[in-house]
ZAMARRO-120538 format. One record per residue (C-alpha): residue in one letter; z, y, x. Coordinates in steps of 0.1 Angstrom, whole numbers, padded with zeros to 4 digits, always signed. Each point is the difference from the previous one (the first is absolute). Layout:
% ZAMARRO-120538
AZYX...
END
This chain:
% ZAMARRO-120538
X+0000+0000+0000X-0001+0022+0031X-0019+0035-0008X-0007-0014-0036X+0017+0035-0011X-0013+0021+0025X-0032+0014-0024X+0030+0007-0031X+0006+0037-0006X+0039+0007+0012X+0024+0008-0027X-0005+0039+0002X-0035-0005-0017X+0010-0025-0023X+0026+0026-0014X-0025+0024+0002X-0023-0023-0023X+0028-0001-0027X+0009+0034+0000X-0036+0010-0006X-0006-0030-0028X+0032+0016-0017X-0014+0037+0000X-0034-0010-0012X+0018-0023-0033X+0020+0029-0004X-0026+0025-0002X-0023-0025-0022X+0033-0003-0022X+0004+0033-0007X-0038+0010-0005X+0001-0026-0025X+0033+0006-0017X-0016+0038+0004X-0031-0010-0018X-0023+0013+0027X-0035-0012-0003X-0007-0014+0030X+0032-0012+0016X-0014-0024+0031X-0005+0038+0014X+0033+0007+0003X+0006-0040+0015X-0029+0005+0023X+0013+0034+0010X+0031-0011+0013X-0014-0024+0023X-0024+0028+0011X+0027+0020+0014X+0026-0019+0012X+0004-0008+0035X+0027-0019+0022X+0014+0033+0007X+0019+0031-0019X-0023+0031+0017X-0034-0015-0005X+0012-0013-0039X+0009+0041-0003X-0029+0012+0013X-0025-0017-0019X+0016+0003-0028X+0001+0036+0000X-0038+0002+0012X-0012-0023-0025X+0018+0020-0029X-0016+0031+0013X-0032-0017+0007X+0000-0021-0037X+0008+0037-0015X-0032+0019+0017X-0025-0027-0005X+0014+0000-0042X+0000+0037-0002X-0037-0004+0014X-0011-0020-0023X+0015+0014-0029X-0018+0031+0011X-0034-0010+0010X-0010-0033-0026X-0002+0025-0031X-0024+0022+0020X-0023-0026+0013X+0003-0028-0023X-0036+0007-0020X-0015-0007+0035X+0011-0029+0017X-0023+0006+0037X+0019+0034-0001X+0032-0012-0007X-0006-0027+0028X-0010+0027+0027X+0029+0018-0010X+0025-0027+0001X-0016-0010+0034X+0002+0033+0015X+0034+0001-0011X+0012-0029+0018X-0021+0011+0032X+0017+0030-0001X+0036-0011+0004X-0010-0032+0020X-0013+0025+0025X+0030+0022-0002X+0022-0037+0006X-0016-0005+0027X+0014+0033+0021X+0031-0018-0006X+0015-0023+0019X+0036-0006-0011X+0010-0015-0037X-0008+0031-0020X-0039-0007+0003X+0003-0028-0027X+0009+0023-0026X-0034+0020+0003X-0021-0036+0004X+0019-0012-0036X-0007+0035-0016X-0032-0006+0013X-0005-0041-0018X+0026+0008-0020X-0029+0024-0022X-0028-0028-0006X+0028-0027-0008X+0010+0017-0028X-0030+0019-0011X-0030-0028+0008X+0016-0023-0032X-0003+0025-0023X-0030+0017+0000X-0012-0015-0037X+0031+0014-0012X+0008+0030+0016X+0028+0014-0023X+0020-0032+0012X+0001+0017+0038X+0036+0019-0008X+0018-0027-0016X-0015-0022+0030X+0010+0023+0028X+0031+0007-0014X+0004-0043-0005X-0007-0003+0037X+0023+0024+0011X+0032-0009-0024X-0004-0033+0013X-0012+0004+0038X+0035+0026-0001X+0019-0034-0012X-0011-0020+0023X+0010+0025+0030X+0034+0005-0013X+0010-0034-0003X-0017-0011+0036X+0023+0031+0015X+0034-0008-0020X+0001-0037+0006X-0016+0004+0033X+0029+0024+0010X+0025-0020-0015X-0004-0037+0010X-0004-0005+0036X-0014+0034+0013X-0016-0002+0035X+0000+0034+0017X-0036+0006+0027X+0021+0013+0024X+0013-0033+0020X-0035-0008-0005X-0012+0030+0016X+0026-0007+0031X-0016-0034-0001X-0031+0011+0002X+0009+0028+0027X+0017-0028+0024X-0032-0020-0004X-0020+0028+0015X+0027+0009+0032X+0000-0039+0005X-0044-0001+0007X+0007+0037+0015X+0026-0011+0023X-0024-0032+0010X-0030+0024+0001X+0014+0024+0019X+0020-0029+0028X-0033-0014+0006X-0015+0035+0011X+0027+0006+0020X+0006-0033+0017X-0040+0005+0005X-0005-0033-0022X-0029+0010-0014X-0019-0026-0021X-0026+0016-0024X+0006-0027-0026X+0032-0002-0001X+0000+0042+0002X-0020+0001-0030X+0018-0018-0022X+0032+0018+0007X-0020+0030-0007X-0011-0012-0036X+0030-0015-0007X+0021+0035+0006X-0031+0018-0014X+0002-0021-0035X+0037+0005-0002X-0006+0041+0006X-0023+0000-0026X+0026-0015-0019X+0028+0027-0001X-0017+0023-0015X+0004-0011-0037X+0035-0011+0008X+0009+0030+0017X-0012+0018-0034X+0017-0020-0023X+0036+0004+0013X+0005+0028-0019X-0006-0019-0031X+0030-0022+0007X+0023+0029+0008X-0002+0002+0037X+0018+0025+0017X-0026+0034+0011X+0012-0005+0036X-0012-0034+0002X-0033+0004-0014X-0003+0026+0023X+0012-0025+0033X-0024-0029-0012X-0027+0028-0003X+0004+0013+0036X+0002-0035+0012X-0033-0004-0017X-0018+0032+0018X+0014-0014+0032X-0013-0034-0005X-0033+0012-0004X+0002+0009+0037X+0012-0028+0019X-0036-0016+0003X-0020+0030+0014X+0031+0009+0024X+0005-0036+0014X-0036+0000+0003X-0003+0026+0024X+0029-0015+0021X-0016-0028-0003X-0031+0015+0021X+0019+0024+0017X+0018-0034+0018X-0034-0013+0003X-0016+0026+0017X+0032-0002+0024X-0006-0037+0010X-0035+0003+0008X+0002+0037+0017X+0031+0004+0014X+0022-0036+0001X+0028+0015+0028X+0009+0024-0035X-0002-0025-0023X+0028-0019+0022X+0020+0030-0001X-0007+0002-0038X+0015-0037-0004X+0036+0002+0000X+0002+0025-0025X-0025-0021-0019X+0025-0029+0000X+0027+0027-0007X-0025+0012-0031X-0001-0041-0009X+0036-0003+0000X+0010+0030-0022X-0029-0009-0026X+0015-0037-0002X+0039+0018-0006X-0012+0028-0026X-0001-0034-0023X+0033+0007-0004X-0001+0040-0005X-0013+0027+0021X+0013+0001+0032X+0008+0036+0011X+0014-0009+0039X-0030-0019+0006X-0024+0023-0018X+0013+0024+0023X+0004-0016+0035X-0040-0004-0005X-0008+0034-0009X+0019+0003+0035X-0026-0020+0013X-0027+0013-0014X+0009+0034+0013X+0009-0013+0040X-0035-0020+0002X-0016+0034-0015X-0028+0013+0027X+0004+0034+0010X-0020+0032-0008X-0017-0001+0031X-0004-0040+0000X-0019+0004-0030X-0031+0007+0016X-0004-0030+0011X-0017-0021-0022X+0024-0029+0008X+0025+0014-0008X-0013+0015-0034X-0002-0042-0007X+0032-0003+0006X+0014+0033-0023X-0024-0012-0028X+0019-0035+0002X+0031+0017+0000X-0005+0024-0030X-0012-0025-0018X+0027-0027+0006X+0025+0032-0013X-0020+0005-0029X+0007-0034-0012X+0036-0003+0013X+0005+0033-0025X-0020-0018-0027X+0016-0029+0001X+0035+0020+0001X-0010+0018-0034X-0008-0029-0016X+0032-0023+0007X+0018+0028-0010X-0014+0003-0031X+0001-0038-0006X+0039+0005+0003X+0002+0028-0023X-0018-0017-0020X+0019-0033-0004X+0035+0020+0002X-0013+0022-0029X+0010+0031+0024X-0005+0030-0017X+0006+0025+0028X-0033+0020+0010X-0018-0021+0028X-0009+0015+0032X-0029-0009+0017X-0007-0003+0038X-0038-0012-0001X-0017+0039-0008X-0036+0010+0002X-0016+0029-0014X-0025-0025-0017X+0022-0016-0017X-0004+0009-0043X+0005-0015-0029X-0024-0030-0007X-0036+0014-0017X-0014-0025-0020X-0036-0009+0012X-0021-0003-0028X-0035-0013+0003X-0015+0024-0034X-0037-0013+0007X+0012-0037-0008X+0021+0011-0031X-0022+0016-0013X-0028-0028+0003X+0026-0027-0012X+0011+0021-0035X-0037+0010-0003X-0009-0043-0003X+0032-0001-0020X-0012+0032-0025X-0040-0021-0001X+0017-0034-0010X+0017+0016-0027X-0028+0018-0010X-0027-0034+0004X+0028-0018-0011X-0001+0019-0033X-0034+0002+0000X-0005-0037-0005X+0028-0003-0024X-0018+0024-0024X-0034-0015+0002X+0015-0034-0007X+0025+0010-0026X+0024-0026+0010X+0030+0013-0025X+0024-0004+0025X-0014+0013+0030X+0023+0027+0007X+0025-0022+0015X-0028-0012+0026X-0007+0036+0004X+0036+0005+0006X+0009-0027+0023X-0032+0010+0020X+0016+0035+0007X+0038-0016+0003X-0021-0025+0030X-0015+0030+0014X+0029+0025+0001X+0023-0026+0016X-0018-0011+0026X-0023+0033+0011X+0027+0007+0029X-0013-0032+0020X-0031-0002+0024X-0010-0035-0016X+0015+0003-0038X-0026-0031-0012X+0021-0028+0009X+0030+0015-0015X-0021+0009-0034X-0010-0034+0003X+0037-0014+0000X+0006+0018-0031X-0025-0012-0017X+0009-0037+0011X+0037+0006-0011X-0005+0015-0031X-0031-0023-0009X+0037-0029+0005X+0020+0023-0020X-0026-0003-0024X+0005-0038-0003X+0037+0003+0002X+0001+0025-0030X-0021-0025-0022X+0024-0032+0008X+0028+0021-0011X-0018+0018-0031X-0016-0036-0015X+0022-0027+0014X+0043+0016+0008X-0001+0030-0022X-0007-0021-0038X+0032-0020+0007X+0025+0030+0007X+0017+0012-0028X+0026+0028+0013X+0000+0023+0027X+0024-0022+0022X-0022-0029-0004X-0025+0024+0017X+0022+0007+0025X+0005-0031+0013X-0039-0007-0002X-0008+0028+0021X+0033-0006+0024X-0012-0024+0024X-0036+0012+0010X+0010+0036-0001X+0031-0006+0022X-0023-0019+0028X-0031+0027-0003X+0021+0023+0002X+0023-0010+0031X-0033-0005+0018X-0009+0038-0007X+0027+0008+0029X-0023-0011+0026X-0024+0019+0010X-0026-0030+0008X+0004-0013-0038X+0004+0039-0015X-0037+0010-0016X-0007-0037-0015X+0035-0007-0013X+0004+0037-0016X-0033+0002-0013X+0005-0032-0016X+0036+0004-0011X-0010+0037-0013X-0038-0010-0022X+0015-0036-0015X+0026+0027-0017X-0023+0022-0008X-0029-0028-0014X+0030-0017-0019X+0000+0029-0020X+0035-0010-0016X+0004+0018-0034X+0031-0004-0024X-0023-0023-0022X-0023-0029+0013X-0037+0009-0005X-0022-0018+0027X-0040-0006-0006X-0019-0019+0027X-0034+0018-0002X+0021+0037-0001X+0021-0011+0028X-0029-0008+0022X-0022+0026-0009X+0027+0028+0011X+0016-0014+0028X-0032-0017+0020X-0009+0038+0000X+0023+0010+0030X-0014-0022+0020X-0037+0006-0004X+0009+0035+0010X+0016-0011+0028X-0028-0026+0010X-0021+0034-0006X+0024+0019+0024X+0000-0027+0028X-0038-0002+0000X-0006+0039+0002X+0024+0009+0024X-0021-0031+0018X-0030+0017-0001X+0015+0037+0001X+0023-0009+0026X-0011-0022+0026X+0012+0023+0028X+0037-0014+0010X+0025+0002+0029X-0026+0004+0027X-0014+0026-0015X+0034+0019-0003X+0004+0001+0035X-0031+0012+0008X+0007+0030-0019X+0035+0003+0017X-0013-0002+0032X-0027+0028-0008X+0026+0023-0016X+0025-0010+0031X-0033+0013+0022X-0006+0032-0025X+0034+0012+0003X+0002-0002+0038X-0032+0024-0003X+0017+0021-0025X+0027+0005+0028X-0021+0016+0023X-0008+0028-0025X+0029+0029+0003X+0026-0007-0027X+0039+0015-0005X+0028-0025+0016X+0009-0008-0034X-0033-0012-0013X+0000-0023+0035X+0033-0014-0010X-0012-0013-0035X-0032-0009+0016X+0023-0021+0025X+0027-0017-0028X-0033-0007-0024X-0019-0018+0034X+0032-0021+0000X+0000-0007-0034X-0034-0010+0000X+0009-0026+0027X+0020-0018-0018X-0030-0006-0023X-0021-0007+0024X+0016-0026+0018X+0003-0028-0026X-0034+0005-0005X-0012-0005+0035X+0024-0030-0003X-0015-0017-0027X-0035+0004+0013X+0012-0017+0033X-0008+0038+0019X+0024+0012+0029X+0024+0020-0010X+0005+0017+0033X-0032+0022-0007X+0012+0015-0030X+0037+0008+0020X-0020+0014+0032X-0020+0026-0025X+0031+0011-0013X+0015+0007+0030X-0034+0018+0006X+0009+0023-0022X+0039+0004+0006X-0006+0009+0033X-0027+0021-0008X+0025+0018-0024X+0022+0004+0031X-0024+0014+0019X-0007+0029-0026X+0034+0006-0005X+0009+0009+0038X-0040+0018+0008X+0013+0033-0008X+0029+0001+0022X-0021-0003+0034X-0023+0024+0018X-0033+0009-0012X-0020-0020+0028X+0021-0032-0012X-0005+0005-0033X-0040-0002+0003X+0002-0035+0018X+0029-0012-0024X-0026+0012-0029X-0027-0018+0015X+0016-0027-0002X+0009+0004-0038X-0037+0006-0003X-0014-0031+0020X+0024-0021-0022X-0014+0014-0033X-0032-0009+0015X+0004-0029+0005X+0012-0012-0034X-0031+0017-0011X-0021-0022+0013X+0020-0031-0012X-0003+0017-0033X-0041+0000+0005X-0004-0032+0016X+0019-0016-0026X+0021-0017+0021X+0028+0001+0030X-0018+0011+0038X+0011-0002+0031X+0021+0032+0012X-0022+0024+0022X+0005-0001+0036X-0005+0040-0004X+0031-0002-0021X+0023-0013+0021X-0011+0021+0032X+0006+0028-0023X+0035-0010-0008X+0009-0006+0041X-0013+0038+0009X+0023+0015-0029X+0030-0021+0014X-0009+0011+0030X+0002+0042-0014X+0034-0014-0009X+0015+0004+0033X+0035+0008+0011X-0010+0030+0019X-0007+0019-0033X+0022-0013-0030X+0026-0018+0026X+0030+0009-0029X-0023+0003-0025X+0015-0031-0032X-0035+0001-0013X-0016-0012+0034X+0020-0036-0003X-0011-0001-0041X-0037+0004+0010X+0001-0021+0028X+0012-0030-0019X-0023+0009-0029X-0031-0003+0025X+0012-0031+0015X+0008-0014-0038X-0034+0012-0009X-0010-0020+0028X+0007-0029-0005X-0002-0003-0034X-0038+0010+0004X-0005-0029+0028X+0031-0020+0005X+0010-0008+0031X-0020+0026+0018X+0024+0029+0005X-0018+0024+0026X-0032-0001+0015X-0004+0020+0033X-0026-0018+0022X-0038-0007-0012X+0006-0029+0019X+0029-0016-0016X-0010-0035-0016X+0004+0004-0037X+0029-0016-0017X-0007-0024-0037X+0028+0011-0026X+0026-0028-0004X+0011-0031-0021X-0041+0000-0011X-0001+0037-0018X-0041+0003+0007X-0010+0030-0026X-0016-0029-0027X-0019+0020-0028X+0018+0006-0032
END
């Protein structure tokens, strides 16, 4: 019997599966004792919004009221206007739910659902009663009574019998990330350096990142306290920096082993120092060690005059690297304690950068647009055919058609998804008639039903906790409710049940096969774009901009990242490339900070070099795909470190901030190559296989 158990769901979701059973009987007991007319809404609601735990249960809930309420006030408004021509009235409707899907889409936390469902929410209601318009009000008002029901009853019992609050979830989660962080960043230091096993630390901290960000946005939902929302959203913004800072180190240690390896071994005992404090901070920031290495850092530190030699730049890039991170690093243990101790004293922070912002969303508006303008045609086709054929209940195809299309239009490849709900609810079809012909004619009372609903509801809906089972087992639990159609009186006709509900999933058969033919792009495609707006942006740079407008062009780069990454993962691309081009552009941004603090002479070559760069990109941009860095470039990058000489800005703060900006910009352009002073010199290839591939 070994590991016969091991597939079971744990207790947690069984109780979890009860509690959500018990809402939904309670909410179809009440619609019914209530005389609602259509009570499996309220039973399907609750199963709609309920989740595991009490933030996410809140927030929907509130959204989908406020959502449920737009979409009927829409429909109310618009049916009686339209309703003598139905192609209008379908444009309308469609354009409606385009509107606000497009508007969802801008949003990336849990308030975006409630514009999607005001968006579906419109056709659902008004689709079904367009032979009867004067119905629409007493309809709308229906859905809402008992859509309301449904979201109270999910909230009180799911607040009352065995609440589970995010936020040990969110600490889970957090721990997760420092545990591939703290691997990620050992192996860089101990100059272990194995590009598998590199990228999949770096999409498995990536995946959790992207993660946070609903969690982080729902703690206020489950009463959270202000201070630590605000702690687990700086930890956030300092996440997003770990990969493009260990990164550079990364390089900046390379370029010391193959140019100057007598500085690299008096680099490596701080390095095993730097490994031992990263292996203690498990236990909490360690200020004494933190530091004794910032000592370090500052004893090893080349001086003014030593800077000119190019060697010895190596070594102060290494070393203001390494300090970044230590300081990173610092921040974020620190907040991972405040954060677990619920510490609600203001938290200082010791990793400071004048780029650092709050995160801008990236937002890619070209493919939005295209994905809600399939979404507003398929309503519109969809409509289309249901009027030429007069299939009486067509609407709900219609319907489920938009439903498909709104849920899914965030996703590079939403087909097989479409296609999943149609599969599942094509089942839930075949459920619903087993209960409706065959268990339904031999109940008598409510409890009877009760118990003939208890134990495939209580199973579906335990599996609905894990995310692999989620889409199928809701989508199944939620449309054998809703085809039931449980009324207070048994009235159930074969022919009239099959004709109504085999209409959601033609429209969703109609919704997988045009988003097939509409949509055939997918992931690769996404990160082509990505990589051509990472390119676009590094142009933009070199155009003269305010510091502010630079910093938000910086935090939304970052953002973007994080997008990009998974992407590159999935299509089996490196994910080095897309890190290097960011750190392109951060350097680049460090370069334009400090230009105006130097002499006029230095400020042409540093502007050169700004230029060259933006250049450059602009030619990847024409060809279509990544080139080879110019020689020109980096000979123009050597004579402006060379104008950066001690004799003229010897105390100067800003010479030591360009200097490492140039050498960042560097290597990031050709890794491994950090200054090229001889014509001569035998050219070096990047390392661990980065060659320049075109996107």
């Amino acid at each position: 019997m070994k590991g016969f158990f091991d597939g079971v769901p744990p207790a947690r979701d069984w109780f979890y599966g009860v509690r959500t059973f018990a809402a939904s009987m309670l909410a179809l007991y009440i619609a019914l004792i209530m005389e609602m007319p259509r009570p499996y809404w309220a039973m399907a609601t609750v199963y709609i919004v309920s989740s595991p735990f009490v933030g996410p249960t809140s927030s929907k809930a509130l959204y989908r009221a406020l959502g449920t309420l737009a979409g009927a006030a829409a429909s109310v408004f618009i049916v009686p206007m339209f309703v003598q021509t139905p192609l209008l009235l379908a444009i309308v409707i469609a354009l409606w739910t385009g509107t606000l899907l497009f508007l969802s889409l801008h949003l990336r936390t849990a308030n975006s659902y409630a514009l999607m469902l005001a968006g579906y929410t419109m056709p659902l209601i008004s689709l079904p009663v367009v032979d009867n318009p004067l119905a629409v009000f007493d309809i709308a008002v229906a859905r809402t009574e008992e859509i309301f029901l449904g979201i109270v009853c999910a909230a009180v019992v799911g607040s009352m019998f065995w609440p589970r609050r995010l936020a040990p979830v969110l600490r889970d989660a957090t721990a997760k990330w420092f545990s591939d962080a703290s691997a990620y960043s050992d192996r860089f230091l101990g100059r272990d350096v194995q590009a598998d096993a590199i990228a999949s630390l770096r999409t498995a901290m990536v995946t959790t990142f992207n993660g946070l960000e609903i969690m982080i946005g729902q703690l206020p939902h489950e009463g959270a306290r202000a201070q630590t929302v605000r702690n687990a959203k700086e930890l956030r913004g300092r996440m997003i920096h770990l990969l493009p800072v260990m990164d550079a180190l990364d390089d900046a240690l390379w370029a010391l082993e193959r140019r100057t390896p007598e500085q690299l071994a008096n680099l490596a005992p701080l390095l095993i120092e730097a490994r031992a404090w990263l292996e203690n901070t498990a236990q909490g920031p360690q200020d004494q060690q933190w530091q004794a290495l910032h000592a370090e850092l500052e004893r090893l530190q080349p001086t003014a005059t030593q800077l000119d030699d190019r060697r010895q730049l190596v070594l102060s890039n290494a070393l203001y690297r390494l300090g970044e991170w230590i300081d990173l690093w610092q921040d974020c243990r620190s907040l991972q304690l405040a954060i677990n101790t619920d510490d609600q004293s203001p938290w200082r922070a010791v990793y400071r950068h004048w780029r650092l912002g709050r995160l801008t969303p990236f937002l890619d508006r070209g493919l939005m647009l295209y994905s809600v303008a399939t979404s507003v045609l398929a309503i519109i086709v969809a409509s289309l055919l249901w009027i030429l054929l007069g299939w009486q209940d067509g609407g709900a195809a219609v319907a489920l058609a938009a439903v498909a299309c709104s849920f899914f239009a965030a996703m590079d490849d939403p087909a097989p998804q479409i296609y999943r709900f149609f599969f599942w609810t094509l089942l839930s079809v075949l459920f619903a008639s087993l209960y409706l012909f065959v268990v339904l004619p031999n109940l008598h009372d409510f409890p009877m039903l009760v118990l003939a609903f208890a134990v495939p509801f209580i199973c579906v809906g335990t599996l609905t906790v894990q995310p692999r089972f989620y889409l199928g087992t809701l989508l199944t639990i939620v449309n054998t409710s809703s085809f039931i159609s449980i009324q207070s009186a048994y009235d159930a006709d074969f022919l009239n049940f099959l004709n109504s509900n085999l209409a959601g999933p033609a429209g969703l058969l109609f919704a997988f096969i045009w988003t097939l033919v509409m949509r055939p792009f997918g992931t690769e495609m996404a990160a082509r774009r990505l990589t051509r707006f990472s390119w676009k942006d590094i142009v933009t740079l070199t155009e003269p901009a305010t510091l502010a407008e630079h910093r938000r062009m910086g935090v939304k780069m970052l953002d973007r990242l994080m997008q990009h990454l998974p992407r590159l993962a999935a299509t089996a691309q490196d994910t080095g490339i897309a890190l290097r081009e960011l750190r392109v552009a951060l350097n680049l941004l460090d370069l334009l900070a400090h230009i105006p603090r130097v002499h006029a002479a230095q400020q042409l070559l540093l502007r050169q070099v700004v230029n060259e760069v933006g250049n450059y990109f602009k030619a990847c941009l024409k060809a279509r795909e990544r080139l080879a860095a110019p020689k020109g470039l980096l000979m123009t990058m050597d004579r402006a470190r060379r104008a950066l000489n001690s004799q003229t800005l010897a105390d100067d703060p800003s010479r030591l901030h360009l200097l490492h900006a140039l050498s960042g910009l560097r290597l990031a352009l050709l890794p491994g190559v950090e200054i090229v002073d001889v014509a001569s010199e035998p050219e070096e290839q990047p390392p661990y296989g980065i060659d320049g591939a075109p996107i």
